[in-house]
C-alpha positions, 0 to 999 in steps of 0.5 A: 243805140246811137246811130251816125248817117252821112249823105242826105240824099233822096235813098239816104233821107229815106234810110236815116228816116227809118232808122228814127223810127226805131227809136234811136239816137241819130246824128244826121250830116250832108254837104249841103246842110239844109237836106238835113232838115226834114230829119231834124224835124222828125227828131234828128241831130244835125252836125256840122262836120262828118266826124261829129257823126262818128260819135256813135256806136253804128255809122251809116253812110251813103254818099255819092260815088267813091270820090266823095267818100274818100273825100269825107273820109280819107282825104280828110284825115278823119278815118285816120282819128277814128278807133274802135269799137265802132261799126261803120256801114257803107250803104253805097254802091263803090268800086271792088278795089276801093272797098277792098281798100276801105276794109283794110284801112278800117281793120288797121283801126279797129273798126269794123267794116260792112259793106251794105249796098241796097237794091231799091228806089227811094220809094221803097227805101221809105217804105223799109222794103229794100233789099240789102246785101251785107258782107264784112264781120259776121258778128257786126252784121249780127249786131247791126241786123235789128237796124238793117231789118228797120230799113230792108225786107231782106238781108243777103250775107254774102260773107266776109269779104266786105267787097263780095257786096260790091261785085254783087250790087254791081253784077245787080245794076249791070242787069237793071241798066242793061234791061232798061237799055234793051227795053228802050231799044224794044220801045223805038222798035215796035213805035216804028212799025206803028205800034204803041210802046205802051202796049209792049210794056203792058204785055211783057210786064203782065206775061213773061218780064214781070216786075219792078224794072219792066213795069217801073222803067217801063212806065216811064218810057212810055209816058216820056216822063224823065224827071225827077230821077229816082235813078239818074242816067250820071250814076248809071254811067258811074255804075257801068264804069265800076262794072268794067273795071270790076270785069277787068280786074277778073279778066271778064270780057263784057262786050254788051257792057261797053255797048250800054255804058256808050248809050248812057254817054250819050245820055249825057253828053246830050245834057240828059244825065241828070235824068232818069235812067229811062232817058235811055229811050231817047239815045235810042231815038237818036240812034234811029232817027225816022 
């Protein structure tokens, strides 16, 4: 199959990688052209424009944030040029109302849309155990399943309301974020009564939290390790942003979401926003100095 990909970045180099696995044709394009070159040496096709990747049968894209993809792909023009039959997957997390747009423009088209935002750090993108939650055309999510399979432990379909995906994802990180910021409060807590942090981690992780967040994130914090991010403070903000507005649009209060997205804020503007979401641990600190 050919198979287009745009946004090289640390969760879509590893995607794209697993896709060339599978022994499919692949067009690779990213702003910056050079992250394209550990692709091209495994047997990619690099191009210089985003529409060269469109000359494919299924196009994934994992850009940044909803200002870079309507950037590439509406600003542009370049959707406007495009005609079905084409797929085009959306592995990254946007705003409801923006796949809500994003779907009806490539249905004006003809071309079908999937939102597919993943639940996975680049680590788990490279060993193809993410988990990936599809919503959008049934049978171009049938179609497409043998690649999401290439790339995902599991696929949730959660209809064909392509946003259902969003609210999903969001609802997913809000509950991530949240836990990291509770831990982090946890960690000064106990520090503070002269206990260490790693002891509260290796208890809640080995007997009532268990799993990636506490164990992973927990690490973290415990050995004051920031950097490199696998998932940075900035788009956790940006997250936290499309999770109110998400609430918003439903009329949901959510008190303890404007709390934690005050502490990613913090995060950032004391220049720690390209770090590691465990960063959260140190607006903690700052919060309770002594």
């Amino acid at each position: 199959m050919k198979i287009g990909f745009l946004g090289l970045g640390n969760m879509g180099q590893a995607i794209a990688g697993n896709l060339l696995k599978g022994g499919h044709e692949l067009r690779v394009w990213n702003r910056s052209p050079n992250a394209a070159q550990p692709l091209v040496e495994q047997g990619a096709i690099a191009v210089s424009e985003p529409g060269q990747a469109f000359a494919a049968d299924v196009v994934f894209s994992m850009l940044a944030d909803d200002k870079a993809l309507r950037s590439v792909l509406l600003d542009s023009g370049l959707l406007e040029r495009l005609n079905g039959p084409l797929i085009h997957v959306n592995l990254a997390t946007v705003a409801v109302a923006f796949a809500d747009e994003l779907d009806a423009l490539h249905r004006a088209r003809g071309i079908d849309y999937i939102a597919a935002p993943v639940l996975g750090r680049p680590n788990v993108a490279a060993a193809g155990q993410l988990n990936i939650l599809a919503a959008g055309p049934t049978a171009a999510i049938d179609r497409v399943q043998p690649l999401l399979d290439l790339v995902g432990r599991k696929t949730f379909r959660l209809g064909e309301k392509a946003s259902s995906a969003n609210v999903m994802k969001l609802a997913a990180n809000y509950m991530l974020i949240s836990a990291v910021d509770a831990l982090s409060e946890a960690a000064v807590m106990v520090k503070g009564h002269g206990l260490a942090s790693a002891d509260l981690i290796d208890l809640l992780s080995s007997t009532i939290l268990p799993g990636p967040i506490y164990s992973g994130y927990g690490a973290l914090i415990g050995k004051r390790s920031y950097e490199p991010a696998a998932f940075k403070a900035v788009l956790g903000l940006k997250d936290i942003d499309l999770v109110l507005a998400a609430a918003s649009d439903a009329s949901v209060s959510m008190p303890n979401a404007e709390r934690v997205r005050a502490n990613l804020q913090d995060a950032v503007d004391h220049g720690q926003g390209e770090m590691d979401l465990a960063v959260l641990a140190e607006v903690a600190e700052r919060r309770n100095p002594g």
